[in-house]
N, C-alpha and C positions, 0 to 999 in steps of 0.2 A: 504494500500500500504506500501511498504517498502522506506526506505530512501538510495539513491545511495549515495555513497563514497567510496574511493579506499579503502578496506580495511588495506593493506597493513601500506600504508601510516598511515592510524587512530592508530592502534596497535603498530607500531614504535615510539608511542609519547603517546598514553596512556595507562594503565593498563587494562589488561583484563574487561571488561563491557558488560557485557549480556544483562542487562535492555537499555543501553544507549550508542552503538554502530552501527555500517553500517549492516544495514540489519533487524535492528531492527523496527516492526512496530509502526503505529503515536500514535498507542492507548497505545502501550506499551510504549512509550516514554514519552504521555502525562502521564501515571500511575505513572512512574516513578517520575515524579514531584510532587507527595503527599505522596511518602512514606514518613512513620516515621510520621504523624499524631495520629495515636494509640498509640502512643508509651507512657511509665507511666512518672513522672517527674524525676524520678530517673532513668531513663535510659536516659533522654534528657539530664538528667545532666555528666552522664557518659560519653554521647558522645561529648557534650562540652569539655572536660577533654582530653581526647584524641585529639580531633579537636588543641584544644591552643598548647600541647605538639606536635602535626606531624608539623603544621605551625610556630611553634620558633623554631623549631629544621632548619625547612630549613633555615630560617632567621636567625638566628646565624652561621651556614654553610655558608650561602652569605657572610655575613659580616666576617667572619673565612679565608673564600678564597681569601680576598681584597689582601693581603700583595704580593700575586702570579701574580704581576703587574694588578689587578684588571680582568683580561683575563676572568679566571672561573668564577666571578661572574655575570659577563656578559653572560657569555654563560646559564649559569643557568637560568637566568632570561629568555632569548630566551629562552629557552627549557620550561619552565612553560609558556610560554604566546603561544607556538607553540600548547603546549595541549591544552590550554583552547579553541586556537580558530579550534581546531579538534572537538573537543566536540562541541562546539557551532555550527560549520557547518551540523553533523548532525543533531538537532533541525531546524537550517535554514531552509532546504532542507525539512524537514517533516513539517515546513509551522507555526511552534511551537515558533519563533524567539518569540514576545512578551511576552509568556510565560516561553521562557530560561530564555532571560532577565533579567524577573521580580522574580523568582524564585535565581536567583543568584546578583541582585544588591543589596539587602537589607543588607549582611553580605561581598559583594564583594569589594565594595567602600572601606570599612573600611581594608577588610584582603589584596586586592592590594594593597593596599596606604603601609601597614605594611612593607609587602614583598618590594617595591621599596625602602622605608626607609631604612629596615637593608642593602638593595642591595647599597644602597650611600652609609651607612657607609663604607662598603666596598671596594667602589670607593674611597674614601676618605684615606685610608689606601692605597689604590693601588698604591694613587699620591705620598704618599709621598715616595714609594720606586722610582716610576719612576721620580719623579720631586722635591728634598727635598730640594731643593731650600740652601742659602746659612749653611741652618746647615748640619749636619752630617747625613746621613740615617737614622739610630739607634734613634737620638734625633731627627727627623723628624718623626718617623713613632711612637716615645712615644707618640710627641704632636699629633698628628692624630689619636690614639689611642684615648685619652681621648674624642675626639669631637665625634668616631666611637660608645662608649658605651655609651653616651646619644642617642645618634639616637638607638642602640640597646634597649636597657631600653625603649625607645618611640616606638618602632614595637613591643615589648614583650607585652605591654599593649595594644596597639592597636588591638593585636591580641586575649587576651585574651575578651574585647567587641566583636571582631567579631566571635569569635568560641559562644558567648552567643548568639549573635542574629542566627548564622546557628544552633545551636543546639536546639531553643528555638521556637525562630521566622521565621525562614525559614519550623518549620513545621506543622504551625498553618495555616487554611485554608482561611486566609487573600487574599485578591482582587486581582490582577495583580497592581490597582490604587493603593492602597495601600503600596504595595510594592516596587513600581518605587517610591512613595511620600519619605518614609522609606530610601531609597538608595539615596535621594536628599538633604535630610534632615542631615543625617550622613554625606553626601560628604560637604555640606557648614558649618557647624560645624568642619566638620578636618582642610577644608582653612583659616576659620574663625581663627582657634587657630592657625597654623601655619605662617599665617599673620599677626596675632597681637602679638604672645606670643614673651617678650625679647628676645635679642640675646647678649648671653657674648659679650665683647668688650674684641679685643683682642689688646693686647699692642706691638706698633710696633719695642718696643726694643726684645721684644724676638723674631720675628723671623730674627733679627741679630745676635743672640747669638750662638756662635762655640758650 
């Protein structure tokens, strides 16, 4: 059988997809979640390479756009979670939902979390044009600056992990169990660090300073 979805709607928010589009059958769907098993080490590493570079580039773009009252970045972020969950409904609908899933938590966990990061910096940059409190714009959106390119610095790395496991690990013929474990595993690991790791301390005379 085929998988119903507007098309319309699907292709307004995704790129062209033959194998993994409305109308596409379950077999060819399920197919589609093992490609790139053949593939030599040196091509898995290539597409790693490419994967890090397409996903920092959006993610410095997010955080790029913060200064433009934080607006774009937001919408961005919409706009990518709109695809993903186009993409995901056709799987749904073709009965594949455990296997979408698990085929995409294992490198998902890590490259969301990335993408939300640069997307705060961003936010973080946005306030301080809309809200820069009693300094100056200019010297509000430096200091915001500085706190923007650690969290960037923190999604470029995180991202480079997650392009290693989708280029490496996502195409290895690993369990569904295995890979929900994999995607739980990295997801308490990121909160782990981000709940424990310091946090500067910021001195309450500077943000009195003209």
């Amino acid at each position: 059988g085929s998988v119903a979805i507007n098309p319309d709607t699907f292709y307004a928010l995704v790129p062209l997809e033959e194998s993994r589009s409305p109308g596409a059958s379950i077999e060819s769907l399920r197919k589609s979640l093992s490609s790139g098993r053949d593939a030599s080490q040196s091509e898995l590493a290539l597409f790693s390479g490419q994967l890090w570079q397409h996903n920092s580039r959006v993610a410095l773009f997010s955080l790029g756009l913060g200064p433009l009252a934080g607006i774009p970045t937001v919408l961005l972020i919409l706009f990518n979670g709109l695809m993903l969950g186009a993409m995901s409904k056709v799987f749904v609908d073709a009965g594949l939902a455990a296997e979408w899933f698990a085929w995409l938590i294992g490198h998902g966990v890590t490259e969301i979390g990335a993408l939300l990061l640069a997307a705060a910096g961003g936010l973080v940059l946005g306030r301080a044009v809309i809200s820069p409190g009693p300094l100056s714009r200019s010297k509000a959106l430096a200091a915001a600056g500085k706190r923007a390119l650690g969290l960037a610095l923190g999604a470029v790395f995180m991202l480079f992990f997650a392009a290693l496991l989708e280029g490496f690990f996502r195409q290895t013929s690993a369990s569904t169990s295995t890979r929900y474990l994999v995607g739980a595993i990295t997801g308490v690991c990121w909160l782990s660090y981000f709940y424990l790791a310091p946090r500067p301390q910021i001195e309450p005379e500077s943000l009195s300073r003209k």
